[in-house]
C-alpha positions as CSV (number, residue, x, y, z in Angstrom):
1,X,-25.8,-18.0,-3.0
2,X,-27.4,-17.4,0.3
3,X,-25.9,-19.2,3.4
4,X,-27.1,-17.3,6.2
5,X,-30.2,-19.9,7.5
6,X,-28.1,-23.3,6.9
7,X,-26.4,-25.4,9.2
8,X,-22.4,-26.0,8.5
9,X,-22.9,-29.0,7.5
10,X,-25.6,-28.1,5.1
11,X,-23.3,-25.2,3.5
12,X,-20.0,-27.5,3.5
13,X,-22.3,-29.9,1.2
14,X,-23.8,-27.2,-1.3
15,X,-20.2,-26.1,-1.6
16,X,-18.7,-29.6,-2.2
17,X,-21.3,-29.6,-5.2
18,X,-20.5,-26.2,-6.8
19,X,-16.6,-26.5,-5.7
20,X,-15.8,-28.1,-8.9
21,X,-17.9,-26.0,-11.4
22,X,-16.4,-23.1,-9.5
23,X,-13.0,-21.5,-11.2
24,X,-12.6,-18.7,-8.7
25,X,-10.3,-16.8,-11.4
26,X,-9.8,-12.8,-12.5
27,X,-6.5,-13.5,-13.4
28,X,-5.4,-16.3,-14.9
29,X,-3.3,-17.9,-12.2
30,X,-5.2,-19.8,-10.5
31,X,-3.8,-23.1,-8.5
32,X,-5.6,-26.5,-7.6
33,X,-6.2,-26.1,-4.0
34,X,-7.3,-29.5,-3.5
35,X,-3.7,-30.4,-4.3
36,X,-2.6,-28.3,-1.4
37,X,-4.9,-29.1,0.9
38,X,-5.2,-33.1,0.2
39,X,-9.1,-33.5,-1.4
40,X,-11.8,-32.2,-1.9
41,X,-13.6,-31.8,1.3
42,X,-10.8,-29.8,2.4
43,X,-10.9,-27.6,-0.4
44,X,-14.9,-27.1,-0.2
45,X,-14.3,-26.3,3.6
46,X,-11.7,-23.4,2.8
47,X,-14.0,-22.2,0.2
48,X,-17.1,-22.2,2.5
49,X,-15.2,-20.4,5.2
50,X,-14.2,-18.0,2.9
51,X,-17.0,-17.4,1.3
52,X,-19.4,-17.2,4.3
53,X,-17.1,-14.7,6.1
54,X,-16.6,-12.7,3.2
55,X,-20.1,-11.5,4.2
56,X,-19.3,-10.2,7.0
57,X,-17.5,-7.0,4.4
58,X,-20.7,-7.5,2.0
59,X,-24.0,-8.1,3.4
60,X,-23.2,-7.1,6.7
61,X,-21.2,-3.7,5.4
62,X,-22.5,-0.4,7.1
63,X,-24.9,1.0,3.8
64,X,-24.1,4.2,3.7
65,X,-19.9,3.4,3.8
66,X,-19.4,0.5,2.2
67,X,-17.1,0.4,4.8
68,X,-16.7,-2.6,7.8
69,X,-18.7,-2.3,11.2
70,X,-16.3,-2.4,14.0
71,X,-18.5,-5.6,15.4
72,X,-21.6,-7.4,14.8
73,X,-23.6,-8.9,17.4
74,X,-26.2,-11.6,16.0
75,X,-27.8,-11.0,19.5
76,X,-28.5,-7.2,18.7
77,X,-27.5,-6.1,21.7
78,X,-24.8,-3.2,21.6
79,X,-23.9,-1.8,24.9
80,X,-22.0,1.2,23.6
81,X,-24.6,1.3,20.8
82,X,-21.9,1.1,18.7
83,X,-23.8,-0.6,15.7
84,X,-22.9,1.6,13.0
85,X,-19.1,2.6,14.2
86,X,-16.8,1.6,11.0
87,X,-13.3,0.8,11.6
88,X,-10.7,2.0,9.6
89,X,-8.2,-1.1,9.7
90,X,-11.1,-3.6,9.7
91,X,-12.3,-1.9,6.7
92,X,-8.6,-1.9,5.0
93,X,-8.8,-6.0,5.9
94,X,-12.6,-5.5,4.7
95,X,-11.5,-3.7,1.4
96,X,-9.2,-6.6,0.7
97,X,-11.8,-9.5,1.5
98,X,-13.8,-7.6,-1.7
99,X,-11.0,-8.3,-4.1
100,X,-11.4,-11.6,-2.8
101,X,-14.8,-12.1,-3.2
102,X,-14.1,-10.8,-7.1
103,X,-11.3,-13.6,-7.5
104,X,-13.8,-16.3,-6.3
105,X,-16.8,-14.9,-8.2
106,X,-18.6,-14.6,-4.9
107,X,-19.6,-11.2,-6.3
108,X,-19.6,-9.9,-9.5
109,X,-16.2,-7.6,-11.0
110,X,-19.0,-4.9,-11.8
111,X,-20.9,-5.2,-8.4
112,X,-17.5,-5.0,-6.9
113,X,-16.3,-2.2,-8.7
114,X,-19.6,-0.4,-7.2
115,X,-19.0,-1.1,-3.6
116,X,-15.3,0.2,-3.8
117,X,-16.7,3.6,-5.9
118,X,-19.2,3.7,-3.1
119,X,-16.4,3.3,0.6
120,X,-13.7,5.0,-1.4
121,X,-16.2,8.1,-1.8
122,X,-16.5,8.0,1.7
123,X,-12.9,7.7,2.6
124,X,-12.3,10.7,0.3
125,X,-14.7,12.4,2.3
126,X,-14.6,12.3,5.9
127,X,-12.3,14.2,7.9
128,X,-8.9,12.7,8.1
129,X,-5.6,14.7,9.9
130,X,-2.5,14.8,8.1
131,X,-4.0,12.7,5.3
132,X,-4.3,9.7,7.9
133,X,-7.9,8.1,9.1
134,X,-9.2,8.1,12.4
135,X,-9.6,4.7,13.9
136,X,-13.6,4.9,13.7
137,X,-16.1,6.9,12.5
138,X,-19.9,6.9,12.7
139,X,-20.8,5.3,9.1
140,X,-24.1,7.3,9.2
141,X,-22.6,10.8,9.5
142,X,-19.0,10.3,8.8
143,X,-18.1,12.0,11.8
144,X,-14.9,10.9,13.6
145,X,-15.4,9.2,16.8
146,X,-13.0,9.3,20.0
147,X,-11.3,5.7,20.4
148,X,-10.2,7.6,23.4
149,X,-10.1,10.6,25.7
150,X,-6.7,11.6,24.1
151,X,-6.9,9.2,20.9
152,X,-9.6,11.5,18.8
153,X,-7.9,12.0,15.9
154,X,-5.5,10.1,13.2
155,X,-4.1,6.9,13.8
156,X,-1.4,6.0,11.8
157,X,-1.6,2.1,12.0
158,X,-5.2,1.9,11.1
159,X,-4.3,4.3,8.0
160,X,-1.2,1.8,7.5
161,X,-4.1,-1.2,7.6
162,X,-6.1,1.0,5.1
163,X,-3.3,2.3,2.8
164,X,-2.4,-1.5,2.2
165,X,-5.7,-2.2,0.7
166,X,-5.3,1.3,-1.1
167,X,-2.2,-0.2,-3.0
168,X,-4.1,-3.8,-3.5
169,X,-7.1,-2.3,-5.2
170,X,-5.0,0.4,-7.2
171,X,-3.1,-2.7,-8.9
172,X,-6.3,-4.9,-9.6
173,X,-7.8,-2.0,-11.4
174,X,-5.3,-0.4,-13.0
175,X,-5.1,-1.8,-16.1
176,X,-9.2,-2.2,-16.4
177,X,-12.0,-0.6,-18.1
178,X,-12.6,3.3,-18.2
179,X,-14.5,3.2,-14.8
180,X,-12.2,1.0,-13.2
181,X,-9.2,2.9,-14.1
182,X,-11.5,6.2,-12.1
183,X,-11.1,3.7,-9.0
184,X,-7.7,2.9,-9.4
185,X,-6.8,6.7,-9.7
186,X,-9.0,7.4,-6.4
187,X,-7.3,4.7,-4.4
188,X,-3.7,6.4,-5.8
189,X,-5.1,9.2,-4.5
190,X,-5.8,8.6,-1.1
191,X,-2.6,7.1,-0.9
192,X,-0.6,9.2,-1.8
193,X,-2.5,11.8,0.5
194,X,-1.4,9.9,4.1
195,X,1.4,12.2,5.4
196,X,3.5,9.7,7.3
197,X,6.8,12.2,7.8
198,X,4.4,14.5,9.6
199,X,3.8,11.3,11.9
200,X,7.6,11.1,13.1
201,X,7.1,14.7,15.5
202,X,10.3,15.5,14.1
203,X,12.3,12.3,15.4
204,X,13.6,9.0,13.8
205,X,10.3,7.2,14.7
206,X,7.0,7.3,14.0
207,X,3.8,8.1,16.4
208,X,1.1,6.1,16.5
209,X,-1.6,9.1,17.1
210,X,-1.9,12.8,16.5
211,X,-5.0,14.9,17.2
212,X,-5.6,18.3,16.5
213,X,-7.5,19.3,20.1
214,X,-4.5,16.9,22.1
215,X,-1.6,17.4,19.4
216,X,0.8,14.2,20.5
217,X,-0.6,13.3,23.9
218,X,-1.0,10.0,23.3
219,X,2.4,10.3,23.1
220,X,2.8,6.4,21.7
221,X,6.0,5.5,19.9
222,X,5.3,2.6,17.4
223,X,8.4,0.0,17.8
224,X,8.9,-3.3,16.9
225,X,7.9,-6.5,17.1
226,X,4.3,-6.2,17.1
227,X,1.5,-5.4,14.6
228,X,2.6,-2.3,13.5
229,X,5.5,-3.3,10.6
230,X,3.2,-2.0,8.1
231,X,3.4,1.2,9.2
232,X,7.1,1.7,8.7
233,X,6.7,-0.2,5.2
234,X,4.2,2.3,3.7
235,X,5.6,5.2,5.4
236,X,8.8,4.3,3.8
237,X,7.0,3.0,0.1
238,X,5.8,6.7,0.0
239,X,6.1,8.3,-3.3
240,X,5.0,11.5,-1.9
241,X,5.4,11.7,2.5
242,X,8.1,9.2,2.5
243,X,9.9,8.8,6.0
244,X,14.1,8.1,5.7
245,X,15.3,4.5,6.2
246,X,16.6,5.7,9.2
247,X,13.4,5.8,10.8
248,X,12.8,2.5,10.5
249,X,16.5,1.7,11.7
250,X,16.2,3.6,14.3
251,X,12.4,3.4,15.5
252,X,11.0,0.3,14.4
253,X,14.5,-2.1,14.9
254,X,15.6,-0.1,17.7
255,X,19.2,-0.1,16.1
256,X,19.3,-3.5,16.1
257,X,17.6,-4.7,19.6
258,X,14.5,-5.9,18.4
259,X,16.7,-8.9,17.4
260,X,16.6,-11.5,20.0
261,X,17.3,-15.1,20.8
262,X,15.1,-15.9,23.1
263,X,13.5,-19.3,22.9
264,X,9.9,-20.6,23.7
265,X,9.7,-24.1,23.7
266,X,12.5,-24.4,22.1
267,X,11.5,-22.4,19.0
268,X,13.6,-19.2,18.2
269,X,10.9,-15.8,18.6
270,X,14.0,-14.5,16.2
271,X,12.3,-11.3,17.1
272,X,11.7,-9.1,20.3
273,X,7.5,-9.2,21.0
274,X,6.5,-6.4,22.3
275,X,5.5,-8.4,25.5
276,X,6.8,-9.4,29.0
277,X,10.6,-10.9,28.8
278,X,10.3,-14.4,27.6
279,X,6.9,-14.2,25.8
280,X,5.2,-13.8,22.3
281,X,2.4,-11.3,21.8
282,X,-0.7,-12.5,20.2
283,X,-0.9,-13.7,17.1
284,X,-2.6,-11.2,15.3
285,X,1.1,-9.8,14.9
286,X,1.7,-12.7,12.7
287,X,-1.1,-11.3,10.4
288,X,-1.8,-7.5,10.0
289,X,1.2,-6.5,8.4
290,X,1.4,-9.5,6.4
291,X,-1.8,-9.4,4.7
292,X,-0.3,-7.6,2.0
293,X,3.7,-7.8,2.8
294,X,4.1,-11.6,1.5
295,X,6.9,-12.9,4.1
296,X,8.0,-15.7,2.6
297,X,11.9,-15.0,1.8
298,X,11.5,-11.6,2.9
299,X,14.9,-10.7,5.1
300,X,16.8,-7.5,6.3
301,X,19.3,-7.4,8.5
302,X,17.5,-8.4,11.6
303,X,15.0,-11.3,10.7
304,X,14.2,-13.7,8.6
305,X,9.9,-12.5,8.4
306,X,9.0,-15.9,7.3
307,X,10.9,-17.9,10.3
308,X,9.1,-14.6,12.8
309,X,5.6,-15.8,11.5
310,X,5.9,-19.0,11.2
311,X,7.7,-19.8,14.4
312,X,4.8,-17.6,16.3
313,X,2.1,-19.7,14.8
314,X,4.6,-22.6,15.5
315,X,4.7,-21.8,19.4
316,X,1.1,-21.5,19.8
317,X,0.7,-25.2,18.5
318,X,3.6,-26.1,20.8
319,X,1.7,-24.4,23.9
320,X,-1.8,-26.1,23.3
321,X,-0.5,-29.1,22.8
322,X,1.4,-29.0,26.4
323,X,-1.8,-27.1,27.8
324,X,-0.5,-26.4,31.0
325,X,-3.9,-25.7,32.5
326,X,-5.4,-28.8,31.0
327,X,-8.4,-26.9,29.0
328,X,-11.1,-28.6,27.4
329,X,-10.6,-29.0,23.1
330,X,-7.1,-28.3,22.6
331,X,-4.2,-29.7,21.1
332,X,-2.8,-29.2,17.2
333,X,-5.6,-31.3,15.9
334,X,-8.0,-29.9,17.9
335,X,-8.4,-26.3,19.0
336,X,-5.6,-23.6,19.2
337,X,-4.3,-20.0,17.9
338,X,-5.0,-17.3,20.4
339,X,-5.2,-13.4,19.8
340,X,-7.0,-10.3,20.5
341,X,-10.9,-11.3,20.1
342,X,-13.7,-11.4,22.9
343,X,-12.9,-13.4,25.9
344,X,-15.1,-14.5,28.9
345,X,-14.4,-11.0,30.9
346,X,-14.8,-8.5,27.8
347,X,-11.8,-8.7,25.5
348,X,-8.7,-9.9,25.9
349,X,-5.1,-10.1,24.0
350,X,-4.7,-13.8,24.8
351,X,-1.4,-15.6,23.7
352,X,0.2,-18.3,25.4
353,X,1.0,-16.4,28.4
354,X,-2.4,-15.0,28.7
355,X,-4.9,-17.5,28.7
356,X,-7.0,-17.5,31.9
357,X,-10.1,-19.4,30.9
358,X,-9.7,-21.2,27.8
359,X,-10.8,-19.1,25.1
360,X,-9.5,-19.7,21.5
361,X,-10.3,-17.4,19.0
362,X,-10.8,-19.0,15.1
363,X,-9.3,-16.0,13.4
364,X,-5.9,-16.9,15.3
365,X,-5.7,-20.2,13.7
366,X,-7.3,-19.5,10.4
367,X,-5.0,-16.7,9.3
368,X,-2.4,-18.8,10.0
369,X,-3.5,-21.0,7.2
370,X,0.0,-19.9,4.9
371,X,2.3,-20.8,8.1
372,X,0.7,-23.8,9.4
373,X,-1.9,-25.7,6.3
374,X,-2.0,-28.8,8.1
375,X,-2.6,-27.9,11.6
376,X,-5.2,-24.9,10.6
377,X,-6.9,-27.1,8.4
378,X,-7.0,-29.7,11.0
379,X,-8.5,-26.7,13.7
380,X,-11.1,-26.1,10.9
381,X,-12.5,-29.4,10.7
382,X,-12.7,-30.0,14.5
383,X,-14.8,-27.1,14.5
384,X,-17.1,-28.0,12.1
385,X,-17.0,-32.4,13.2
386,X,-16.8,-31.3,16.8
387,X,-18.6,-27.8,18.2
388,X,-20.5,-27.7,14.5
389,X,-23.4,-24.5,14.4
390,X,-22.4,-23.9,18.1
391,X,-19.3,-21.5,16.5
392,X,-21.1,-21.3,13.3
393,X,-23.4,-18.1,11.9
394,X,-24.3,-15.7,9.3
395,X,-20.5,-14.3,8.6
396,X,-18.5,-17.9,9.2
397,X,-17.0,-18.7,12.6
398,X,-17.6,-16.2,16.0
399,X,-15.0,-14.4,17.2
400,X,-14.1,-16.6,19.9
401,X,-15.2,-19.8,22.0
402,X,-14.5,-21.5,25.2
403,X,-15.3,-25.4,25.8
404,X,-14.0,-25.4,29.1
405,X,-16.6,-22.4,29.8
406,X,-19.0,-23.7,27.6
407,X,-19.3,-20.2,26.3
408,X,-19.8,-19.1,22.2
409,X,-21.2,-16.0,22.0
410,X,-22.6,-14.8,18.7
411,X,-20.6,-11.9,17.6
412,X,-18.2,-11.0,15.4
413,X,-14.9,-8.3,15.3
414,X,-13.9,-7.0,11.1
415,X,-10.5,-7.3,12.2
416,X,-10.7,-10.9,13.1
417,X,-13.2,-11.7,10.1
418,X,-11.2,-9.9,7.6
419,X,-7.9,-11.5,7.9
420,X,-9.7,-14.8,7.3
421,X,-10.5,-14.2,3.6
422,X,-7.6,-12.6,2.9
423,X,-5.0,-15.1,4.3
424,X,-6.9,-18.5,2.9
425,X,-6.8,-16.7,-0.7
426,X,-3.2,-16.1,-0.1
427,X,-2.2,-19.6,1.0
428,X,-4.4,-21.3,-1.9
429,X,-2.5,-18.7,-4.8
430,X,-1.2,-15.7,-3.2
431,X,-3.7,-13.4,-4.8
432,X,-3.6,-10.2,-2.1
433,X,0.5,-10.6,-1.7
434,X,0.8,-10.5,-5.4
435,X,-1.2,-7.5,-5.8
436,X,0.6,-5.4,-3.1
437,X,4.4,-6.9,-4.1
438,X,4.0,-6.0,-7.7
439,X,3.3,-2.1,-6.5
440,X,6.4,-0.2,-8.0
441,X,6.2,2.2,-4.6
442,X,6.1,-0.6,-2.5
443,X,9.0,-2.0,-4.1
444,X,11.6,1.3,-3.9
445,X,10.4,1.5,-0.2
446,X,11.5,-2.1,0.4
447,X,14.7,-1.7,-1.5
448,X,15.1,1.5,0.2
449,X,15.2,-0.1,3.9
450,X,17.2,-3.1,2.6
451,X,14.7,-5.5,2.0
452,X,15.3,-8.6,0.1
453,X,12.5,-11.0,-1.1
454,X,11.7,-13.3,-4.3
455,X,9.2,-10.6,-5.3
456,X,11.4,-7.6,-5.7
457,X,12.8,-6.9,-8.8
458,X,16.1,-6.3,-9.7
């Protein structure tokens, strides 16, 4: 069904109609959301978002790629003329939002099949360094281009944001049809082709970047807490480049210090943010890693990754409803969640600390939706009841809004659309943390660094 030309409220009520003819289901476990959620209208809403977003990764995918555009701007205007740049994490989050759209029958299994034969082709393809992606490439050409002067060649957090999709769409086909199995074996492929060790420099941490014309100038050590967990969890699942525990012991943990007790409005951060002393990051760190990584009852010896998620969404709620600088629309059952997105001077990594003009970002609170159902959903509906088609397009809700500015700008980010899809579909059944937890590799490389969850087995 085609969305793009109707208002919200005219797509919420089409979806209320087809919601219950709708079963949504590849795999035989699906739940009833309207359970979850308390009706109906709450369930057509989630769907509707989903579904309208998801097309962001399918009609608005870059047509020679398959692959996500770094941004979309229903304005057309593109400074950096940028319009065909694909992103390499957005498209990992992108790849994901697919399977999705398969689960719901928002696509067909076979037209889906097509589109990942199509951007895993591509991936194959284009130059990568080590076996790990650049951040973007021209979709057009293929050619790598420079994130920055020093940051032109492979970044292993992006291919960490990839390789998680990788392992998602290796599991859904594996057991499939002939042509399926050919996609499976291709996503194994490229997985198993990311050379992580390479990406420690010889030490007992990993690198975020390494480029062939400026070797390790970027010189940027991935430590925890921030966005980057994934990394150290694929590096480590590795059946073929695998890093030693210690790495992640020793890098990402810090031996130990990226425990901490601090508090923020009285809720435990349980976790050192990468961040000024005292603060959280933004949210997006709640999110990235945990796409795939399902952190409910997942614990090692520093943290309890459930209580680090949750609390962070937790603290954002805490801080809009005190909203010290008295913005317009905020409050728990109003607006709140802030991350990396656009912002009123360019782009900005808000978070409670960082909020100068009253910018909220959807994605923030909407990939929340596992940690914090009632006050996401609650965030969702005063969007639609309150600001409506003003933060409402083509690929769901814009990247970010401000009513105190009375700014809402008509673009869109992948990696704030993508983590959308994927984090609704996990909080109505779990479908993308199912797929990546069942992975046998991802399961050694959790055992190996200690790791204990309900999803491991024994």
């Amino acid at each position: 069904m085609k969305l793009t030309s109707l208002t919200l409220s005219a797509v919420i009520g089409l979806s209320f109609i087809s919601c219950s003819q709708h079963s949504g289901n590849n795999n035989g476990q699906t739940q009833d959301t309207t359970q979850q959620v308390g009706n109906v209208a709450s369930d057509s809403l989630l769907t509707t978002v989903q579904q309208q977003t998801f097309q962001y990764f399918w009609d608005g995918a870059e047509p020679n790629s398959g692959l996500a555009r770094e941004r979309i701007h229903i304005d057309g205007e593109y400074p950096k003329n940028d319009q065909n740049v694909v992103t390499i994490g957005g498209s990992g989050f992108g790849l994901m939002a697919i399977l999705v759209g398969i689960h719901n029958e928002f696509i067909s299994r076979e037209e889906g099949l097509a589109h990942f034969q199509k951007s895993l082709s591509f991936l194959d393809k284009i130059e990568r360094f080590q076996g790990a992606w650049s951040h973007w490439y021209f979709g057009d050409t293929g050619k790598a281009k420079a994130f920055s002067t020093n940051d032109d060649g492979g970044d292993i957090v992006e291919t960490a944001f990839m390789a998680e999709a990788l392992i998602c769409i290796r599991e859904f086909y594996k057991d499939g049809s002939a042509e399926e199995k050919k996609v499976a074996a291709q996503a194994d492929e490229l997985w198993k082709g990311i050379n992580w060790d390479f990406y420690r420099n010889g030490k007992d941490l990993l690198y975020w970047h390494w480029s062939p014309k400026h070797g390790w100038g970027m010189n940027h050590a991935i430590q925890g807490f921030d966005e980057c967990m994934i990394a150290y969890i694929m590096a480590a699942s590795s059946p073929t480049h695998a890093i030693p525990a210690s790495t992640y012991h020793k890098g990402w943990a810090r031996d130990g210090a990226i425990r901490s007790d601090v508090k923020k409005y009285g809720i435990p951060t349980v976790v050192k943010h990468n961040a000024k002393e005292g603060e959280v990051g933004p949210l997006f760190w709640a999110h990235y890693s945990f796409l795939g990584l399902n952190p409910r009852g997942l614990v090692d010896q520093y943290a309890n990754y459930e209580d680090v998620v949750t609390n962070h969404t937790k603290i954002n709620i805490a801080y809009a409803n005190e909203n010290p600088n008295k913005f317009k629309g905020y409050g728990a059952d109003k607006g709140w969640g802030w991350t990396a997105s656009y912002s009123t001077n360019g782009y900005n990594a808000h978070h409670p600390d960082n909020d100068p003009t009253g910018v909220i970002s959807p994605t923030a609170a909407l990939s929340s939706m596992p940690y914090s159902p009632k006050e996401s959903l609650s965030f969702m509906h005063y969007l639609k009841d309150s600001i409506g088609d003003k933060v409402w397009g083509k690929y769901g809700f814009y990247d970010a809004y401000s009513e105190t500015e009375n700014w809402y700008p008509q673009r869109y980010l992948a990696i704030d659309q993508g983590p959308i899809v994927v984090m609704i579909q996990n909080y109505k059944d779990g479908f993308i943390w199912n797929l990546f937890m069942q992975a046998p590799d991802v399961q050694a490389g959790l055992k190996k660094l200690g790791f204990k969850s309900p999803e491991l087995n024994n």
